[in-house]
C-alpha positions in Angstrom: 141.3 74.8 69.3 138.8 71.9 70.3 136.8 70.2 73.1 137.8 66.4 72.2 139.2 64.2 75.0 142.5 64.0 73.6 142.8 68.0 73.2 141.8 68.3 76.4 144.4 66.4 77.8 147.3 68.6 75.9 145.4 71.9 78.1 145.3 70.6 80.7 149.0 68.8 80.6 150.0 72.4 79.6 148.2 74.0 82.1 149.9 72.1 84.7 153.6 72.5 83.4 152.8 76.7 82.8 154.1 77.9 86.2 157.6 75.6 86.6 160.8 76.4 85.0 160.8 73.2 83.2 161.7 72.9 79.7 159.4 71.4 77.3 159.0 69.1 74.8 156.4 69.3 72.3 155.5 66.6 69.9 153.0 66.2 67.3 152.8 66.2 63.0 153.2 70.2 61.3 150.1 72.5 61.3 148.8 70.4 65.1 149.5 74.0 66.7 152.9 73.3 68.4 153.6 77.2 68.3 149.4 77.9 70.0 150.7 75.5 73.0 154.0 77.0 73.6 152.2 80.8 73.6 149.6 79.0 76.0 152.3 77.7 78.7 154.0 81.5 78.0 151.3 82.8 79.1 150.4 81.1 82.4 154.1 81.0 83.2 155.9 83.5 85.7 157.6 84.7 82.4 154.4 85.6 81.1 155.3 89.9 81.3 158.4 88.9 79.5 159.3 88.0 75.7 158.1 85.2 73.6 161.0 84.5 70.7 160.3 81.9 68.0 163.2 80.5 66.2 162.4 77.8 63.3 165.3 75.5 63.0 164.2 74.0 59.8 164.1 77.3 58.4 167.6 78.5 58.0 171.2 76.5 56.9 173.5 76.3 59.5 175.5 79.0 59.7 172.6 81.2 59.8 170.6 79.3 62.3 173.8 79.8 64.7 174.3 83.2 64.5 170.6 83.7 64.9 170.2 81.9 68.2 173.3 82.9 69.6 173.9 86.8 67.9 177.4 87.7 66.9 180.1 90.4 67.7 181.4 93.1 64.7 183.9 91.4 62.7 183.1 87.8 63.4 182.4 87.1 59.9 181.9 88.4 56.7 179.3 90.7 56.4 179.3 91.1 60.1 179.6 95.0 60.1 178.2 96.1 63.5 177.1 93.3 66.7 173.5 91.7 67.1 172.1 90.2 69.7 170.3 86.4 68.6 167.2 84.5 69.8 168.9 83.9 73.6 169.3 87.6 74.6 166.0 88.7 72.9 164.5 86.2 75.2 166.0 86.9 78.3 163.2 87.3 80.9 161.1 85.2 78.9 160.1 82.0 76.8 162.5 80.7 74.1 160.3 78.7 71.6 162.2 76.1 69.0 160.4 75.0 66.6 161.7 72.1 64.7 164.8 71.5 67.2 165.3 68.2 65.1 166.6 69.9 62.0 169.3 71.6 64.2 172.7 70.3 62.5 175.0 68.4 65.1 177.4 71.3 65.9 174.6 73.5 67.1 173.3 70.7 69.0 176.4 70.8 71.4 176.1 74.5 71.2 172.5 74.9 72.9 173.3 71.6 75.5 175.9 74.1 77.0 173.1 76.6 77.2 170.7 74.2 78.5 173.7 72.9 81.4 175.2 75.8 82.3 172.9 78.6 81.6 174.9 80.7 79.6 176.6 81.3 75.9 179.0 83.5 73.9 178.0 85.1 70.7 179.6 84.2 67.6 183.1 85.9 67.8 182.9 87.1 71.4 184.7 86.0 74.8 181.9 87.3 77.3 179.9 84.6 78.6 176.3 85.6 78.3 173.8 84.4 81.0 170.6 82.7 79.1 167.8 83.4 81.6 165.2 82.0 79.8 162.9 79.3 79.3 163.3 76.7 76.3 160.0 75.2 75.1 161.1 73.3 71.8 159.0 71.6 69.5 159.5 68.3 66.6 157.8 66.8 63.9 160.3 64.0 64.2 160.6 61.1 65.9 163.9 62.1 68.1 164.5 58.9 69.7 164.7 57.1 65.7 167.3 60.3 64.8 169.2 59.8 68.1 169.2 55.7 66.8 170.7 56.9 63.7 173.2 59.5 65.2 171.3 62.3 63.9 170.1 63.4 67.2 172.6 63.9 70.4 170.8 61.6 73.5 172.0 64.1 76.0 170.4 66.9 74.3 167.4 64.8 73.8 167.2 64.2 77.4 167.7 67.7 78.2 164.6 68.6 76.4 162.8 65.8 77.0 161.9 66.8 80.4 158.1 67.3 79.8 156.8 65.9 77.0 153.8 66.6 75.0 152.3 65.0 72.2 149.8 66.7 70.1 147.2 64.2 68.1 146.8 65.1 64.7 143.4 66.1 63.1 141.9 63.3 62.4 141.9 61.6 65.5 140.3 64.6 66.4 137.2 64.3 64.5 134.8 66.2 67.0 136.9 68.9 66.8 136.3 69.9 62.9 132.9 71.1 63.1 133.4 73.3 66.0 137.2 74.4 64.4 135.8 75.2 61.4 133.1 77.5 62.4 135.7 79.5 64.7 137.7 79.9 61.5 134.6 81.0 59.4 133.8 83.9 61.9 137.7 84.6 62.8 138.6 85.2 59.2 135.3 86.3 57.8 135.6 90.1 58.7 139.4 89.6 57.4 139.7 88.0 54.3 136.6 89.4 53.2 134.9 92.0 55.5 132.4 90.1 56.6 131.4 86.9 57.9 130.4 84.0 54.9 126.3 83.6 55.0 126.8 79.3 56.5 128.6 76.7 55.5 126.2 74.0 53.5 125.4 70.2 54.9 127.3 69.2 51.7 130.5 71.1 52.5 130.2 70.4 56.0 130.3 66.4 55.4 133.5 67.0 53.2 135.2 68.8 55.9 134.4 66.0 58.0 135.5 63.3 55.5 138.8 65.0 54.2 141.8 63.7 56.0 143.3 66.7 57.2 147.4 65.9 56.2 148.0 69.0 57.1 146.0 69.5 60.3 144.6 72.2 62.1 146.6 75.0 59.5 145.4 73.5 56.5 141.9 73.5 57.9 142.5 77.5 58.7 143.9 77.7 54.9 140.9 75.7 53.7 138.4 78.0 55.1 139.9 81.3 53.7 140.3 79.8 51.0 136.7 79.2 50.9 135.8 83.0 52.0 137.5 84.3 49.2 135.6 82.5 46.8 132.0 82.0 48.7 132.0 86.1 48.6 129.9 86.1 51.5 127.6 83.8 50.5 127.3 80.3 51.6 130.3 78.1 51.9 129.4 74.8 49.4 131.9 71.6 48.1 133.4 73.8 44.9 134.8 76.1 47.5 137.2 73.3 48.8 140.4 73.2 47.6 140.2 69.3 47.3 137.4 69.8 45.2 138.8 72.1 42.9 142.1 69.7 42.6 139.4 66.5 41.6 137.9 68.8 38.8 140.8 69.9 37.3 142.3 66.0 37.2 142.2 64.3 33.4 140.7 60.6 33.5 143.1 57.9 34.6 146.3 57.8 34.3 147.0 59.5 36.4 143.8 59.5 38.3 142.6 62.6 40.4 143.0 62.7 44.3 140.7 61.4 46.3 138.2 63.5 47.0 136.7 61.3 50.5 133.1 61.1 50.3 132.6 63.5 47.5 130.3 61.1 45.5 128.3 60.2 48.2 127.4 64.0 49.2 126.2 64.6 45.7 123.5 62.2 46.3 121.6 64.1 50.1 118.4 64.6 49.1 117.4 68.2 48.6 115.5 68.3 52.3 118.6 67.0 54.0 119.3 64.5 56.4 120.1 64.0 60.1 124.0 63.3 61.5 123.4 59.5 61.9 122.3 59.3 57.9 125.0 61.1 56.6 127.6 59.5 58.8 126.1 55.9 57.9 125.6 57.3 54.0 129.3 58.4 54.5 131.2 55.1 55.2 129.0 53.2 52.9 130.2 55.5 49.8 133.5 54.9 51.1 133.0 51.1 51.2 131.6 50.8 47.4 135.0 53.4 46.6 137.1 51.2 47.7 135.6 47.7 47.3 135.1 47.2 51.0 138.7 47.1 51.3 138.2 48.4 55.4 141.7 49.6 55.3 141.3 52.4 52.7 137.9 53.3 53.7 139.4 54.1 57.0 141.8 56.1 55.5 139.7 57.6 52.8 137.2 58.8 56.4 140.3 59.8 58.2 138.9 57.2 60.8 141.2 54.2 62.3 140.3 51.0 61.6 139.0 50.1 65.0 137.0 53.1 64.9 135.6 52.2 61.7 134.8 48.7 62.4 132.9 50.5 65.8 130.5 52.5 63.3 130.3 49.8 61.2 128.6 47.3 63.8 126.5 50.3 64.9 124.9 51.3 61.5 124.3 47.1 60.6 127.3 47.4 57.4 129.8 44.5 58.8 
């Protein structure tokens, strides 16, 4: 998933939580792999021969998500013809993963505390308390401590949870990541989307993948790329293969205009022997510069860089 500093950090904060009972807290924006960490502490955990269950919170309405975590007994509502276990007993032995814990609605909140205090639960309709032996690793693209401000979020759950907390960085602070992300995509998905691996990946798209501001992360890099496959045929990966890129041709003129496509104009201009790193990067920012009428702010954005970052290259290449 990456060799930055900052992904680094998230192993090696996982690696060192793995073997405790504690339960975790994972934070970061969708698609940052949430779900690859949890399966990563699973797995170096004393749990690790028993189940991993996944439960997404956002995914179902209330009533659902309940009897889903907690099961039900025959008869305890409509519809309920025979008993089902939930989430908690599949999990017994093993690693509980929540996805999206901030979405759960307030009664189910109090629900799971009671698991998470006393270590045990009833099933919808039932009187037998249930033991939960199992480990809760829950994970949030919110920020809990504004929904616990606003009542949306119950502290002593929060707390509960909020044990050992880790954050996940989004893409684009992970910027030496792409590169390397991308090409493990290109030969994961290669022999699956299309039966083989793609031919390359061209210095053109290559820049784009490196200027495009990843919203949504590490999956919509993995979506990108087989996209890409699909259409490349096994051949080599170039800009009209990006789904960016498609979106920009298919825009009408102004109003509305089309999305911005990063450096897109700028990569149209490499000469046809290429260029090193240090060129392109320098080539890069200046494009984005003239886009944006040196408004440092946007160009930062439009790179996927922070400002302070920015201002950094800027100095080096002679552009401030």
């Amino acid at each position: 998933m990456g060799t930055s500093p900052s992904w680094r950090e998230v192993l090696t904060q996982a690696a060192k939580v793995a073997p405790a009972e504690t339960t975790v807290l994972l934070t970061g924006e969708s698609g940052t792999g949430k779900e690859v960490v949890a399966h990563l502490i699973h797995r170096g955990s004393r749990r690790a021969e028993g189940p991993f269950v996944a439960l997404n919170c956002a995914a179902l309405p209330e009533a659902l998500l309940e009897s889903e975590l907690f099961g039900y007994e025959k008869g305890a509502f409509t519809g309920a013809v025979s008993a089902r276990a939930g989430r908690l007993e599949q999990a017994v032995g093993g690693t509980l993963f929540l996805d999206e814990v901030g979405e759960m609605s307030p009664a189910v909140q109090a629900k799971f505390l009671r698991v998470l205090q006393e270590r045990e639960f009833q099933r919808l309709g039932g009187t037998r308390m249930l033991k939960a032996d199992v480990r809760v690793i829950a994970a949030t693209n919110r920020d809990l401590q504004v929904a616990m401000t606003k009542g949306a979020f119950r502290e002593d759950l929060y707390y509960r949870l909020h044990v050992f907390a880790i954050h996940l960085p989004p893409l684009r602070e992970r910027q030496e990541d792409i590169l390397p992300l991308l090409e493990h995509f290109v030969q994961e998905l290669g022999p699956v989307v299309i039966g083989r691996p793609a031919a390359g990946i061209s210095r053109e798209a290559r820049a784009h993948f490196l200027a495009y501001p990843w919203p949504g992360n590490v999956r919509e890099l993995r979506n990108a790329v087989e996209r890409a496959l699909i259409l490349c045929e096994g051949g080599l990966i170039n800009p009209e293969h990006l789904p960016w890129h498609a979106e920009s041709a298919r825009s009408a003129p102004p109003p509305p205009p089309p999305p911005p496509p990063a450096a897109e104009p700028v990569v149209g201009d490499f000469p046809a022997q290429g260029m090193d790193l240090e060129a392109m990067e320098r080539t890069l920012i200046e494009g984005a510069l003239k886009q944006t009428g040196r408004n440092k702010s946007k160009a930062a954005k439009l790179l996927g860089l922070s400002r302070g970052k920015l201002y950094t290259r800027m100095e080096r290449f002679g552009l401030s």
